[in-house]
VODREN-119241 format. One record per residue (C-alpha): x negated, y, z; residue number from 1; residue in three letters. Coordinates in pm, whole numbers, plus 32768, in hexadecimal, padded with zeros to 4 digits. Each point is the difference from the previous one (the first is absolute). Layout:
N
site x:X	y:Y	z:Z	nuro:NUM	bavo:Ala
...
//
This chain:
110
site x:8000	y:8000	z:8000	nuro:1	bavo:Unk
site x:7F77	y:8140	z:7F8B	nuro:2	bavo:Unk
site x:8049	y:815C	z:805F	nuro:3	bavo:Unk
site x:7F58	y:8077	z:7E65	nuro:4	bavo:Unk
site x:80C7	y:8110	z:7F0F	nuro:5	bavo:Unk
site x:80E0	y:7EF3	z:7F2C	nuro:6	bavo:Unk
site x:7F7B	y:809E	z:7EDE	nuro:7	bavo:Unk
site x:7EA5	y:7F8A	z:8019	nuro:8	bavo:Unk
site x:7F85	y:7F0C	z:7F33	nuro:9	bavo:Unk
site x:7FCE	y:7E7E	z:804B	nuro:10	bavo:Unk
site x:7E7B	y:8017	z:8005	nuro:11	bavo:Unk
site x:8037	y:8116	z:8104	nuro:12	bavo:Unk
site x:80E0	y:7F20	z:80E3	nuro:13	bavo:Unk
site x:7F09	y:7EDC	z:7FD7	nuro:14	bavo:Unk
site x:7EE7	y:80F9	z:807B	nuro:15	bavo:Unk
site x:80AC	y:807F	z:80FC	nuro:16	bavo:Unk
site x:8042	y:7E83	z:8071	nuro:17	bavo:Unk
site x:7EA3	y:7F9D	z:7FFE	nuro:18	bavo:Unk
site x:7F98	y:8143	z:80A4	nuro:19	bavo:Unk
site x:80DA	y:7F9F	z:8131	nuro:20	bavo:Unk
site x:7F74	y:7E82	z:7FD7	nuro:21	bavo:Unk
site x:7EB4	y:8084	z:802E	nuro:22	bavo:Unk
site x:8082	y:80B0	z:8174	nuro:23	bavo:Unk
site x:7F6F	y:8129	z:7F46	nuro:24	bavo:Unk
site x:814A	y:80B9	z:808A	nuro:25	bavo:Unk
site x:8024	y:81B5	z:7FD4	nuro:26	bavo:Unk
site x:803F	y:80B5	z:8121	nuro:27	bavo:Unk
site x:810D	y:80B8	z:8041	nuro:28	bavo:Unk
site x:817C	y:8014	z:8074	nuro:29	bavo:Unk
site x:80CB	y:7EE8	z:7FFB	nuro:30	bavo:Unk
site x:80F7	y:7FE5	z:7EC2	nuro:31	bavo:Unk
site x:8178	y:801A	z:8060	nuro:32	bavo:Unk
site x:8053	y:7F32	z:7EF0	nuro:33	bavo:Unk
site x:7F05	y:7EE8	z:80A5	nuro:34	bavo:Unk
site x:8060	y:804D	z:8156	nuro:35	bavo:Unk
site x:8195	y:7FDC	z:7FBF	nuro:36	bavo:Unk
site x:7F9E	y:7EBC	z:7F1E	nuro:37	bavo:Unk
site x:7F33	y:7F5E	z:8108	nuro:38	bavo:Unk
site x:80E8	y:8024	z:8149	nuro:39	bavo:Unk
site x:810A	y:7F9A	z:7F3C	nuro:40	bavo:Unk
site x:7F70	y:7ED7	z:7F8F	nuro:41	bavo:Unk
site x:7F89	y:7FAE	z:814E	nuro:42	bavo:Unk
site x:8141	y:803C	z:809C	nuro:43	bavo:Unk
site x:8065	y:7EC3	z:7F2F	nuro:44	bavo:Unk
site x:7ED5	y:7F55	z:7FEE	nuro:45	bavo:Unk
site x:7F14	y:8044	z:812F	nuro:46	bavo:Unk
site x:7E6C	y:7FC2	z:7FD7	nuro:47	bavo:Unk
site x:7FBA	y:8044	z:8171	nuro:48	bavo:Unk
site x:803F	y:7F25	z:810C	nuro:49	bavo:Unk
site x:8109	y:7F74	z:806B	nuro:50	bavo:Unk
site x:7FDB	y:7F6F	z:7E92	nuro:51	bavo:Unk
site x:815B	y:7F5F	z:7F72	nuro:52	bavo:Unk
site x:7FE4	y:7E81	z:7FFC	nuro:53	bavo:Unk
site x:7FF9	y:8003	z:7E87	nuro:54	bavo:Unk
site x:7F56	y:8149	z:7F82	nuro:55	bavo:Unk
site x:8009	y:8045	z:7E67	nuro:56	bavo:Unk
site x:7E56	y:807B	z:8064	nuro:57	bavo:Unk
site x:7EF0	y:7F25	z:7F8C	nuro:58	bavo:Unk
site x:7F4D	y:8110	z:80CF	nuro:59	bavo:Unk
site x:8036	y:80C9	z:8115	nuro:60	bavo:Unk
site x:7FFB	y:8114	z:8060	nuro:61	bavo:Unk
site x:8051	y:80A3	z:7EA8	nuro:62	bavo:Unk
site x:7EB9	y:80C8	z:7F9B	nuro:63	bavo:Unk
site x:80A9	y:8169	z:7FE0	nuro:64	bavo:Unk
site x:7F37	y:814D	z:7FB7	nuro:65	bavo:Unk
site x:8091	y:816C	z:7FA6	nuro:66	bavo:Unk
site x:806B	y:7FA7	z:7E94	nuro:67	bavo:Unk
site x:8046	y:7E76	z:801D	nuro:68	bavo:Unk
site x:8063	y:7EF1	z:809D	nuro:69	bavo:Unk
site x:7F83	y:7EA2	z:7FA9	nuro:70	bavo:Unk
site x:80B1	y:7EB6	z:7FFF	nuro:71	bavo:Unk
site x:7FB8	y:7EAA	z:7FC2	nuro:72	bavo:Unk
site x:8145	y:7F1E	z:7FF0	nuro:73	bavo:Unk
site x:8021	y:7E9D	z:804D	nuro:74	bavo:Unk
site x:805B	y:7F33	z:7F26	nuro:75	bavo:Unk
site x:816D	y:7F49	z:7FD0	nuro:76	bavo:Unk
site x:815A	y:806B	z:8061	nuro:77	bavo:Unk
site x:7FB4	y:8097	z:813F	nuro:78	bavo:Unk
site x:7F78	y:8121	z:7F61	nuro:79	bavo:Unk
site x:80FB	y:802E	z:7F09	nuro:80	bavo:Unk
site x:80F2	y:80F5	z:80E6	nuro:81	bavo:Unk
site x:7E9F	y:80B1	z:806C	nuro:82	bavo:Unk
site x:7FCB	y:806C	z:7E59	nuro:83	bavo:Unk
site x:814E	y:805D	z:7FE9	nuro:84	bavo:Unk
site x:7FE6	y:8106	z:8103	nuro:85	bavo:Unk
site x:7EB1	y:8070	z:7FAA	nuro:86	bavo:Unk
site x:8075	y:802F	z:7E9A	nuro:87	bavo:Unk
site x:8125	y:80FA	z:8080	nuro:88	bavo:Unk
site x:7F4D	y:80A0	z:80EE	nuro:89	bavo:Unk
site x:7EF5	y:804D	z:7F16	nuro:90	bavo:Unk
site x:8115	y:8078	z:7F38	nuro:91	bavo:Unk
site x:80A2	y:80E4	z:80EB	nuro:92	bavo:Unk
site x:7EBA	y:80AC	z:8079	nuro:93	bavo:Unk
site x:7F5B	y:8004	z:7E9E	nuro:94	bavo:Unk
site x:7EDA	y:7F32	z:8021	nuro:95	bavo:Unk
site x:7F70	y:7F2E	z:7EF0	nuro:96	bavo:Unk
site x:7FB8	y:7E85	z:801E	nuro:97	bavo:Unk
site x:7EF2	y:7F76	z:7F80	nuro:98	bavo:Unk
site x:7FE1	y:7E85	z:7FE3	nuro:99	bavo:Unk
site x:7EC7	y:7F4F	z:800F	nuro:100	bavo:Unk
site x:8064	y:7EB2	z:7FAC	nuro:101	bavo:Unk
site x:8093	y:805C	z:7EB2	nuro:102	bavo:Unk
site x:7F25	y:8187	z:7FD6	nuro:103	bavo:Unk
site x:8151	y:8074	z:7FD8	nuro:104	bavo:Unk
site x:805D	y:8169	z:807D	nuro:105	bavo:Unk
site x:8163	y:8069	z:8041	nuro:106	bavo:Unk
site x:8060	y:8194	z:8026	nuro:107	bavo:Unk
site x:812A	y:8052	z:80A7	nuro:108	bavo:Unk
site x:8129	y:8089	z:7F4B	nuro:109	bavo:Unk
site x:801B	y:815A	z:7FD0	nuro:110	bavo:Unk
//
């Protein structure tokens, strides 16, 4: 989940993922969009103790900086209600997804 103008290119989003892979993070204030996205999500899906008995997190806690917040899904059904709500949240705070396992990137509706 990326907090990047909608507008920018696919090589831009990819950079921008691999820049945040790298923990080479920029400084700054915290991005609404990113902040609304992640307690939201969380609210749902918690990645701090007490953890749910069947999280959707491969990983946790979620690696989250000013512009993004990283996932990595499990894999099957249980993460299937998970997608669907990051997907609409994404949508509703204007964030783009970008999807590793397939390099596909996904910019929210205007």
């Amino acid at each position: 989940m990326l907090a990047i103008d909608p507008a920018a290119s696919d090589d831009a989003v990819r950079a921008m993922v691999k820049r945040c892979r790298s923990d080479q993070h920029p400084e700054g204030e915290l991005d609404e969009r990113i902040v609304g996205f992640y307690e939201s999500l969380r609210a749902r899906y918690p990645d701090f103790p007490p953890y749910p008995d069947d999280p959707p997190w491969m990983s946790m806690p979620l690696d989250v900086g000013i512009d993004h917040v990283r996932m990595n899904m499990s894999f099957g059904q249980r993460s299937s209600p998970a997608i669907e709500l990051v997907v609409d949240l994404a949508a509703r705070s204007g964030l783009t997804i970008y999807d590793p396992q397939f390099d596909e990137v996904a910019r929210p509706h205007r």
